[in-house]
C-alpha positions in Angstrom: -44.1 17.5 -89.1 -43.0 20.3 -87.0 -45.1 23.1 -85.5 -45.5 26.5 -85.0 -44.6 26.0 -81.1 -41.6 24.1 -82.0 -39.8 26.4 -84.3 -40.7 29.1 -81.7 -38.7 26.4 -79.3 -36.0 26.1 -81.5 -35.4 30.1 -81.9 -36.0 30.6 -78.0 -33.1 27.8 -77.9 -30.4 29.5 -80.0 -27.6 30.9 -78.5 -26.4 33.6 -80.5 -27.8 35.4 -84.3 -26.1 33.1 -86.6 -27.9 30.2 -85.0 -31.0 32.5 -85.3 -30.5 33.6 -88.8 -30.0 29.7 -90.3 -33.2 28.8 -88.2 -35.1 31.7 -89.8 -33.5 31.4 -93.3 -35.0 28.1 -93.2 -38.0 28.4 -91.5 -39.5 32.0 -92.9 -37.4 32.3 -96.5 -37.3 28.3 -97.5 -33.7 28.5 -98.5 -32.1 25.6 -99.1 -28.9 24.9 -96.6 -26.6 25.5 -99.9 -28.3 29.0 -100.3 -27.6 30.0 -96.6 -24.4 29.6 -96.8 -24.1 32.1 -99.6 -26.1 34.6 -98.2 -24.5 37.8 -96.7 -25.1 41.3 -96.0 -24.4 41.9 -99.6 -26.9 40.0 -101.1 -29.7 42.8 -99.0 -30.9 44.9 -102.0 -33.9 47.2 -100.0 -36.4 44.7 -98.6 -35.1 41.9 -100.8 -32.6 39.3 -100.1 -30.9 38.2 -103.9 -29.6 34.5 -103.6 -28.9 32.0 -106.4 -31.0 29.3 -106.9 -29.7 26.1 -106.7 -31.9 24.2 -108.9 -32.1 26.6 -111.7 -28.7 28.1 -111.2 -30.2 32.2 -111.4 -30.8 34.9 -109.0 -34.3 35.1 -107.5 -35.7 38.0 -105.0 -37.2 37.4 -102.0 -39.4 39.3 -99.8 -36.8 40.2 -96.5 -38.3 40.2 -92.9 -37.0 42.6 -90.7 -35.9 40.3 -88.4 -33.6 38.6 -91.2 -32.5 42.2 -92.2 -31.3 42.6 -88.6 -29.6 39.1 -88.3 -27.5 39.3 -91.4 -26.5 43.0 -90.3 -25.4 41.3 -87.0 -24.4 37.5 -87.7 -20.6 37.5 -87.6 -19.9 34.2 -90.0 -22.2 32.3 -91.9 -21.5 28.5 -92.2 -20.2 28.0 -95.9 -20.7 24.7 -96.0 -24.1 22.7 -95.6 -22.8 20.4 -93.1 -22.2 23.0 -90.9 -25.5 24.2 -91.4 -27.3 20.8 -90.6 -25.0 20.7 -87.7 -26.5 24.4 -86.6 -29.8 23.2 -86.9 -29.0 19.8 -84.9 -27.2 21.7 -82.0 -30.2 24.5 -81.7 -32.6 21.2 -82.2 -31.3 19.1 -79.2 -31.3 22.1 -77.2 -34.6 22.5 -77.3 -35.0 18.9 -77.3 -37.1 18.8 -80.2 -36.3 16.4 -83.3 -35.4 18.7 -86.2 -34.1 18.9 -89.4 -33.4 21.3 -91.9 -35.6 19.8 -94.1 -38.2 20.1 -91.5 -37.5 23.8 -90.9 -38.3 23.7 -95.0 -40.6 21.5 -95.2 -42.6 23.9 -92.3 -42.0 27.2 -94.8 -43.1 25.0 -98.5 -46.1 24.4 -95.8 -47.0 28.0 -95.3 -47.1 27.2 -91.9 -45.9 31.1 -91.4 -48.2 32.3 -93.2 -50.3 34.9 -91.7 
């Protein structure tokens, strides 16, 4: 399982927002890879980020952080395909030299490992 120091590794180790905004989409909103890649500067309704669900196919709200706000406002391409988003994650991982996944980064949030 991965830790709080860890993920903090992981976002000291990214090189630019997009990196920063997969690692946080993962790691403070649980969005699936498939849901990351939909998610744009469009889908910011106040302080809530609308994405589809990919189990249940329908929209669902969540709360945005206002480092995620930031990101999307400054990410200049989201990865549209989950591939590339596993590869973000693997890339920002061996940087750090930490063994990573996305489904660790989820695993960590379904956790409430961020929880306060």
């Amino acid at each position: 399982m991965i830790t709080r120091c860890e993920v903090d590794m992981l976002i000291d180790s990214c090189e630019n927002n997009t990196e920063r905004l997969v690692i946080f989409a993962f790691v403070d909103l649980g969005l699936a890879a498939l849901e990351i890649c939909n998610i744009s500067i469009f889908n910011i309704h106040g302080k809530w980020l609308v994405v589809k669900d990919i189990t249940s196919n329908k929209k669902k709200g969540l709360f945005l952080p206002s480092n995620i706000d930031k990101l999307l406002c400054s990410a200049p391409r989201m990865p549209k395909d989950p591939r590339e988003i596993r590869e973000v994650v693997l890339k920002v991982a061996e940087r750090a030299d930490i063994k990573a996944t996305p489904t660790d980064l989820r695993r960590f949030s379904d956790n409430g490992a961020t929880q306060g």
